[in-house]
C-alpha positions, 0 to 999 in steps of 0.5 A: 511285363516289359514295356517293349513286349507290350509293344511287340504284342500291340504291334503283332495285333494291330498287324494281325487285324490289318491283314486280317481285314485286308484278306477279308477285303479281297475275299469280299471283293470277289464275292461283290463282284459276283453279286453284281454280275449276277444283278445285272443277268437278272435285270437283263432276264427282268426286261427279257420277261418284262416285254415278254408279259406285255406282249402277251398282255396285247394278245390277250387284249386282243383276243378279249375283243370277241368278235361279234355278229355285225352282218347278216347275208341271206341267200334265197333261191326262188325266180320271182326277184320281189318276193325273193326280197321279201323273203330274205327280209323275214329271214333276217327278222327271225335272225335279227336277235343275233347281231350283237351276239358273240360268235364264239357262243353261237351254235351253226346248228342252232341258229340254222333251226331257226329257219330250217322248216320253217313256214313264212308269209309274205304280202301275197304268198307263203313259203316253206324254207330249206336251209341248204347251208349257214356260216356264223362268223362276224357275218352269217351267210345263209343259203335257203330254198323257199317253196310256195305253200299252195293253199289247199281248199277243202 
């Protein structure tokens, strides 16, 4: 073989790579830049859905603090205002073992059963009580009726 072939095939080779990188170079500067841009949509979704979480992480924090019973409000109907105290005094007794208690455990008609029909005494008198109506939230409200018992001698 000829010198100048070998030359001309060395050169027709070495040129074939240049190109051959050169086009590849193009190629795989497209398909780069589309990685990128396609990098950057994601981050962007990423922090979309990054404040998305943490935002529903607070409400959930949030919701976790369940709310407890912290008061009781007794109502009484009957016309002697001292025994009217005392009455709601022994009303709030019976009901004293539900504060601190989640409301969302709590059952209205439960906690209504422990009054409801109930047969109460106080220094002087006894009283039958009628629950008229109860509220459980943070604060239970309740509204009773108190009879006096007469005590009948036989």
């Amino acid at each position: 073989m000829n010198t100048g072939r070998i030359k001309a095939l060395a050169a027709g080779l070495f040129l074939g790579i240049l190109i051959g990188a050169a086009g590849l170079n193009v190629i795989m500067g497209s398909h780069l830049d589309k990685a990128e841009l396609e990098i950057l949509k994601l981050r962007a979704e990423l922090e979309d859905k990054t404040e998305q979480l943490e935002s529903a992480e607070k409400e959930l924090e949030v919701k976790k603090q369940a709310a407890v019973v912290d008061e009781i409000d007794i109502h009484v109907d009957y016309s002697d205002e001292y025994e009217k105290l005392e009455i709601e005094a022994a009303v709030k007794k019976l009901l004293s073992d539900i504060k601190g208690q989640e409301v969302r455990t709590l059952d209205p008609l439960l906690v209504t059963n422990i009054v409801d029909e109930r047969t109460i005494a106080t220094d002087n008198h006894k009283y039958n009580l009628k629950v008229r109506g109860t509220l459980v939230s943070e604060k239970i409200i309740m509204y009773v009726d108190a009879t006096e018992v007469k005590e009948q001698v036989l």
